[in-house]
C-alpha positions as CSV (number, residue, x, y, z in Angstrom):
1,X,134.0,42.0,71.1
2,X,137.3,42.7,73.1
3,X,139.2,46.1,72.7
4,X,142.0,44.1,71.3
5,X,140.1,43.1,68.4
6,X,137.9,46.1,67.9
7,X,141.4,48.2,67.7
8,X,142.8,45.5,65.2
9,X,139.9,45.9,63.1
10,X,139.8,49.7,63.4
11,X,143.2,49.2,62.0
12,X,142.5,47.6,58.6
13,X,139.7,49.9,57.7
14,X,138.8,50.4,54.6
15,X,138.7,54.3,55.3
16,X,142.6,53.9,55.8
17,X,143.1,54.0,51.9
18,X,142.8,57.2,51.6
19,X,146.1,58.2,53.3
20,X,148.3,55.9,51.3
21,X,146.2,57.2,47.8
22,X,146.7,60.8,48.5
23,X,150.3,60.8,50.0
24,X,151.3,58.6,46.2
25,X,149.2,59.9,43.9
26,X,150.3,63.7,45.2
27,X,154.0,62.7,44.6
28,X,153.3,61.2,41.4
29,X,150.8,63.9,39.9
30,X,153.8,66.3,41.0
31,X,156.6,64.6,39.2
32,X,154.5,64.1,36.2
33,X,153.2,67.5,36.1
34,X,157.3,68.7,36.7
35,X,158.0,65.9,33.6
36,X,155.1,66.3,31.4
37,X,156.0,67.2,27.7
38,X,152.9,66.6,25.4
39,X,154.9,66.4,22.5
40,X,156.8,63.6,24.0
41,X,153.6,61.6,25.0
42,X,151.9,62.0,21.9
43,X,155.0,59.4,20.9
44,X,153.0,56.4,22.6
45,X,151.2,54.0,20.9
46,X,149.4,51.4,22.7
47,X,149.7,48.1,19.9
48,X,149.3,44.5,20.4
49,X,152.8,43.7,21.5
50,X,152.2,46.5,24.4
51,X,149.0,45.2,25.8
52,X,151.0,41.7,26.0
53,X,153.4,42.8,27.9
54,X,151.1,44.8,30.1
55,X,149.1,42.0,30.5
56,X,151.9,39.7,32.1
57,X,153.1,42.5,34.2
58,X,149.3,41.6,35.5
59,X,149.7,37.9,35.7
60,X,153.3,38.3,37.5
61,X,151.2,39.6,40.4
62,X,149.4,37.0,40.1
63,X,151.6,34.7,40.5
64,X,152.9,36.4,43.0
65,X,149.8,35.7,45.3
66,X,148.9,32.5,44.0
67,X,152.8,31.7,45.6
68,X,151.6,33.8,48.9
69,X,148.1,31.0,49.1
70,X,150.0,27.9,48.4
71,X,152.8,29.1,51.2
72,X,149.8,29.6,53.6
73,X,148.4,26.3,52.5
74,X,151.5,24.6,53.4
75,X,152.1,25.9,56.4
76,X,148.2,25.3,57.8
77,X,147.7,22.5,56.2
78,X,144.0,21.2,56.5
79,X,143.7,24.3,58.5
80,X,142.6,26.0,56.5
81,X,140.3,26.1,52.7
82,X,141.5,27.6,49.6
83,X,138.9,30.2,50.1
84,X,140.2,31.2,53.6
85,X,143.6,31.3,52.3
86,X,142.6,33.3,49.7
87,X,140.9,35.9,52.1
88,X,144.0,35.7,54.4
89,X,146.6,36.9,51.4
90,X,143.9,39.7,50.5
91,X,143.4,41.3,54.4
92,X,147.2,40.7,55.0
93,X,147.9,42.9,51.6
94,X,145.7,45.4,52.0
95,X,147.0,45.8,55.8
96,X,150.5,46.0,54.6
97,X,149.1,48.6,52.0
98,X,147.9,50.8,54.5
99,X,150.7,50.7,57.2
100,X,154.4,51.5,57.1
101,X,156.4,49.5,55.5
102,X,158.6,48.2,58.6
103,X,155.1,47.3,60.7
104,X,153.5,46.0,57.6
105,X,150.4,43.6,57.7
106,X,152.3,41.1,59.6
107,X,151.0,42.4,62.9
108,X,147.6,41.5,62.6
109,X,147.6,38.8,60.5
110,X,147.7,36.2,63.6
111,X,143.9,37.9,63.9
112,X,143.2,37.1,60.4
113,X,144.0,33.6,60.7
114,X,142.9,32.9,64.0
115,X,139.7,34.4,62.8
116,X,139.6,31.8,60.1
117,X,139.0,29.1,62.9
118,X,143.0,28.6,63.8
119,X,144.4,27.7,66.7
120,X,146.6,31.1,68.5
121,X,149.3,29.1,68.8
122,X,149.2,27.6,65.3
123,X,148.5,31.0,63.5
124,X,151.2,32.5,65.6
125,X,153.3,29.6,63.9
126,X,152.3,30.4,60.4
127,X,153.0,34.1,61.0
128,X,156.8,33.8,61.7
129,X,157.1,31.1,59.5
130,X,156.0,33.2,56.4
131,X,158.2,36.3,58.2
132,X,161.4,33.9,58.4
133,X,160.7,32.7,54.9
134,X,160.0,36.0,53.4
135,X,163.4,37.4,55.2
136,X,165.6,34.6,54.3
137,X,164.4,35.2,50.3
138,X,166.2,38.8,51.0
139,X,169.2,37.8,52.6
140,X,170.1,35.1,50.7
141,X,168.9,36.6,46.8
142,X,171.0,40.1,48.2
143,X,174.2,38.7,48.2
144,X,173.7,35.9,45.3
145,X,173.0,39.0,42.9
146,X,176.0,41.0,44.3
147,X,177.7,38.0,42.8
148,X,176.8,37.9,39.0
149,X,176.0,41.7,39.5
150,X,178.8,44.8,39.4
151,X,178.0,46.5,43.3
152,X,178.8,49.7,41.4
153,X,176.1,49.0,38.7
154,X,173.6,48.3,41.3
155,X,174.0,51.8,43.6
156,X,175.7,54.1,41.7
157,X,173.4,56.0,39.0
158,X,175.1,57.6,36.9
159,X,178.6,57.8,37.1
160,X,180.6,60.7,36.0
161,X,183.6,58.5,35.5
162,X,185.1,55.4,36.4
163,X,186.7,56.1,39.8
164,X,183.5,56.3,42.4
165,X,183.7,53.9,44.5
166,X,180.6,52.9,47.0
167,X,180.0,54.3,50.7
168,X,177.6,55.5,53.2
169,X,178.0,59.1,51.1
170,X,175.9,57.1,48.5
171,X,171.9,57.5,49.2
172,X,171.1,53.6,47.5
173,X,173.8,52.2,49.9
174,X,173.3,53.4,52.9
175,X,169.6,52.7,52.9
176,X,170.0,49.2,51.3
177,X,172.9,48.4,54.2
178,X,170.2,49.8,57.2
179,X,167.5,47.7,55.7
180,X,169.5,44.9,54.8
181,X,171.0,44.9,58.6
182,X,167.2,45.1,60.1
183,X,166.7,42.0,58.0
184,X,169.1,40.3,59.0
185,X,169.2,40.5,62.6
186,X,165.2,40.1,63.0
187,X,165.6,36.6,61.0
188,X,168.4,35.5,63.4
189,X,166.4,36.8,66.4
190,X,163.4,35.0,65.2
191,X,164.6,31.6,64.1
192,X,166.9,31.5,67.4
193,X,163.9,31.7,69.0
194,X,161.6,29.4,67.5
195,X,164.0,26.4,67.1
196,X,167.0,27.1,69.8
197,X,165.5,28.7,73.2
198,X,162.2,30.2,72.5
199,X,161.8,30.9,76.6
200,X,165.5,32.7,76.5
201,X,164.1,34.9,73.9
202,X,160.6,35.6,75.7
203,X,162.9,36.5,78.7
204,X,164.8,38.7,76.7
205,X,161.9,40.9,74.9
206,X,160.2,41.1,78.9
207,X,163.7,42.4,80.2
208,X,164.1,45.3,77.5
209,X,160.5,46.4,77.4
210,X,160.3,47.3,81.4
211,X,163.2,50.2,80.4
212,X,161.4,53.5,81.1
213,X,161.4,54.7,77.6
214,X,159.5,51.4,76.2
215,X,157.6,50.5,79.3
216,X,154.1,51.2,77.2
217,X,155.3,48.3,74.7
218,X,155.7,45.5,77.7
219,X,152.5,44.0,77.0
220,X,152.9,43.2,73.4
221,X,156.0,42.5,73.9
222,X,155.1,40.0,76.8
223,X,152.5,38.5,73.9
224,X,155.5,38.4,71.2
225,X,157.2,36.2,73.3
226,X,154.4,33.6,74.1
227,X,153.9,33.8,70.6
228,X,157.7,33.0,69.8
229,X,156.8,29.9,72.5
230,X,154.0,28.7,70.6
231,X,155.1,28.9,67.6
232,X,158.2,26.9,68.3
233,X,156.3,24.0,69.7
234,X,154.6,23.8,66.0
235,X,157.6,24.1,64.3
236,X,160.2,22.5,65.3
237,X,159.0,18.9,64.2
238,X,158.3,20.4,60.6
239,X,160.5,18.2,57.7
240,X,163.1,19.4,55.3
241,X,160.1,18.5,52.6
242,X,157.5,21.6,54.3
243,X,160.4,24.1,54.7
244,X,161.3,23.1,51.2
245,X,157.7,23.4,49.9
246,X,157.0,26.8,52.0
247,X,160.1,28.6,51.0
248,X,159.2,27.2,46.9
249,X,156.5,29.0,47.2
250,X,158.2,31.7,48.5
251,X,161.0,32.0,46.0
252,X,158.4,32.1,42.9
253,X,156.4,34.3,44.6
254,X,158.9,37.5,45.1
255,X,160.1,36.7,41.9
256,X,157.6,37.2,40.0
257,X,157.0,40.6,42.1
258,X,160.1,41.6,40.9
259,X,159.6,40.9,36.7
260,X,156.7,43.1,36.7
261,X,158.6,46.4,36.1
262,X,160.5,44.3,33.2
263,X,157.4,44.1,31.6
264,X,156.2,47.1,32.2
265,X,159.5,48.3,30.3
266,X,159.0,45.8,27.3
267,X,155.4,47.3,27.0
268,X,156.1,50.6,27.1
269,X,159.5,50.0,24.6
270,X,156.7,48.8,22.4
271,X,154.7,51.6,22.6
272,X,157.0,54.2,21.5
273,X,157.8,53.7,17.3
274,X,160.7,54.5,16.0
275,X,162.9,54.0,19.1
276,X,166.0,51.9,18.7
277,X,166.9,51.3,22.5
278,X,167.0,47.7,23.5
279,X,167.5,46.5,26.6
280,X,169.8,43.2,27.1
281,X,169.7,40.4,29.7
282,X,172.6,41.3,31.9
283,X,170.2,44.9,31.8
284,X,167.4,43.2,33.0
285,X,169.0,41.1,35.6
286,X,170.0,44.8,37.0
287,X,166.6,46.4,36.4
288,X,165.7,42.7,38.6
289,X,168.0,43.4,41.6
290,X,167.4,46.9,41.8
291,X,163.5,46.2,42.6
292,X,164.4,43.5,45.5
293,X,167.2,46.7,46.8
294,X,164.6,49.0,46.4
295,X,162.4,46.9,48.6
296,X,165.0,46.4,51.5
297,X,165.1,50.3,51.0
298,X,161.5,50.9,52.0
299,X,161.7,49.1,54.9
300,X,162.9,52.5,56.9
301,X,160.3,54.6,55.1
302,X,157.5,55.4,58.1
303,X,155.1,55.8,55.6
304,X,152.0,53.5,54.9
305,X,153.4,51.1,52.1
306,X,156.2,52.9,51.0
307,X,153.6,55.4,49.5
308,X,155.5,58.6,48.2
309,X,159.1,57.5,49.1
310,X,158.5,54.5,46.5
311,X,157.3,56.7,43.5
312,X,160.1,58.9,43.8
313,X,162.7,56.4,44.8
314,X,161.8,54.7,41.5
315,X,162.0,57.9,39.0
316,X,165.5,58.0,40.2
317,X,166.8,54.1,40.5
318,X,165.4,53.0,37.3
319,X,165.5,56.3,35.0
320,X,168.8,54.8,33.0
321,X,166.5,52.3,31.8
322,X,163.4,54.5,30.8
323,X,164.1,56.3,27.3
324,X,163.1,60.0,26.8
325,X,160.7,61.4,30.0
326,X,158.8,58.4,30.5
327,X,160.1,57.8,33.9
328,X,157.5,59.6,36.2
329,X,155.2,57.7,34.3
330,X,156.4,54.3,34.6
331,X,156.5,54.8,38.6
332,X,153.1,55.2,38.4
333,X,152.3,52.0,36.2
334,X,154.7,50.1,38.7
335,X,152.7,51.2,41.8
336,X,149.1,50.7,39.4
337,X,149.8,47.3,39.2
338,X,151.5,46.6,42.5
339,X,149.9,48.5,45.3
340,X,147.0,50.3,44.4
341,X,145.2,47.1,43.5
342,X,145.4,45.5,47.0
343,X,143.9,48.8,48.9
344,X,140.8,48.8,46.2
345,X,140.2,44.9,46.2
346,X,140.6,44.9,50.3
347,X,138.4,48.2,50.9
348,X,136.1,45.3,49.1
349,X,137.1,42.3,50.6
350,X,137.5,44.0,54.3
351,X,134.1,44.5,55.4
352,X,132.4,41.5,54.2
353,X,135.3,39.6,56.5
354,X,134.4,42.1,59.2
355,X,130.8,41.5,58.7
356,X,131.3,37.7,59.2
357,X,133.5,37.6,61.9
358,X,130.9,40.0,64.0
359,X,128.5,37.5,62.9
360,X,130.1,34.8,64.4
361,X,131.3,36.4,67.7
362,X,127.7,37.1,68.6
């Protein structure tokens, strides 16, 4: 097997949990110890109406990556099976679990489809498609909520009066604008490439990567740009109908990412008696764009998945919406049902792949 793949495949191993589990868990366990007020917790009751709503928070991630396999399915076509689709969103999950946010599981996923008997050029096609689709979700859903949304409702937490006013002073902002900004310019950078002068751009990436200080990067970037070359050659024939399809599949997908701490809210409402506090649509519309701000927030956080910054990001973002000292506790139930799952079913799902790809390359 080549170094190249042996290093890509040292990079999703399984053993790599353990650094996003213990860096999470240690934030949460210390908020919750900080927060933890028996009397308070004794409130919860878990009824019917509770374990509903938990259960959709479930099936929200679901849907979530039944929307990431039809995407793929698009975008290969008869390239792929269902059940190498399926194994595709799994590996590229658990690699995004288990490496910073702004890297994510997007730079070896080429490998995970090539793997899956693709062409390089066609899985380098499929890769910045989904990253174009993915991007484009954010920067169009950003400003659409800014619209039906107060801007000070959505970064400042709160207020001590009516007169603040957003800047880079406020936390919320200035990370959402950085993140936002990275967004933005990789989408133009990529789609210039792929459908206006993919050799311009290959050019470009070869010209900054001999400067002394990023020398060590001029192969990969040397392979980005054949990549970008590839890619385009695949893509730019596709139909309004495919982008339409790929980026339907897209839309449902985050979106249903983004209910799940909804629910969780409904199910724990539920769980406490007694409690008059309601939450209304225009709330959950906020609680709604928060998550997708919090997301473009995370993309500057060096840690693998988010894991700490997340937890603690959340106590503070949502805790308006969180009666009495539930908040520490929520973070955790958000990150139980969207993270932790992918590192556990990929530390399964990782070295049977493994063990067939060997299998194949001998």
């Amino acid at each position: 097997m080549s170094e190249t793949n042996e290093k890509i495949l040292k990079q999703v191993s399984p053993k790599r949990i353990i650094i996003p589990i213990a860096i999470g868990l240690s934030v949460a366990g210390y908020m919750l110890y900080n927060e933890w007020d028996s009397e308070t917790f004794s409130l919860i009751s878990i009824g019917f109406y509770s374990l509903v709503f938990l259960l959709i928070s479930f099936i929200m991630m679901l849907i979530r990556d039944l929307g990431y396999m039809v995407r793929l399915k698009v975008l290969a076509g008869e390239s792929l099976s269902w059940k190498s689709v399926l194994n595709i969103v799994l590996l590229w999950e658990f690699t995004s679990a288990v490496t910073p946010s702004a890297i994510g599981g997007t730079s070896v996923a080429v490998f995970f489809i090539h793997k899956e008997g693709v062409s390089v050029g066609k899985s380098s096609a499929i890769v910045l498609a989904t990253s174009i689709l993915d991007e484009f979700y954010f920067i169009l859903m950003f400003p659409l909520l800014l619209l039906v949304i107060n801007p000070n409702q959505l970064f400042i937490i709160n207020p001590t009066d009516g007169t603040e006013a957003i800047s880079f002073a406020n936390k919320y902002f200035y990370f959402a604008t950085i993140g936002y900004s990275i967004k933005l310019a990789f989408l133009l950078f990529v789609a210039y490439g792929l459908f206006i002068n993919p050799k311009g751009i290959k050019t470009f990436l070869v010209w900054i990567f001999k400067l002394p200080i990023l020398r060590r990067w001029k192969q990969g970037a040397e392979k980005t740009g054949d990549d970008i070359i590839l890619a385009s050659h695949e893509l730019k024939t596709k139909n309004f109908l495919f982008w339409f399809k790929a980026f339907g599949a897209t839309f449902f997908s985050w979106s249903a990412r983004y209910w799940v701490v909804n629910f969780l809210l409904l199910a724990l409402l539920f769980g406490i008696p007694n409690q008059d506090y309601v939450i209304n649509f225009g709330e959950h519309m906020l609680i709604f764009a928060r998550q997708l701000v919090m997301w473009i927030m995370m993309l500057v956080m060096p840690t693998p998945g988010g894991s700490g910054f997340a937890e603690a990001i959340f106590s503070e973002y949502m805790a308006e919406f969180i009666p009495l000292n539930f908040v520490v506790l929520m973070a955790l139930m958000w990150r139980l049902v969207t993270y932790y799952p992918y590192l556990f079913v990929g530390a399964i799902v990782v070295p049977r792949w493994v063990r067939k790809i060997l299998k194949k390359s001998k």
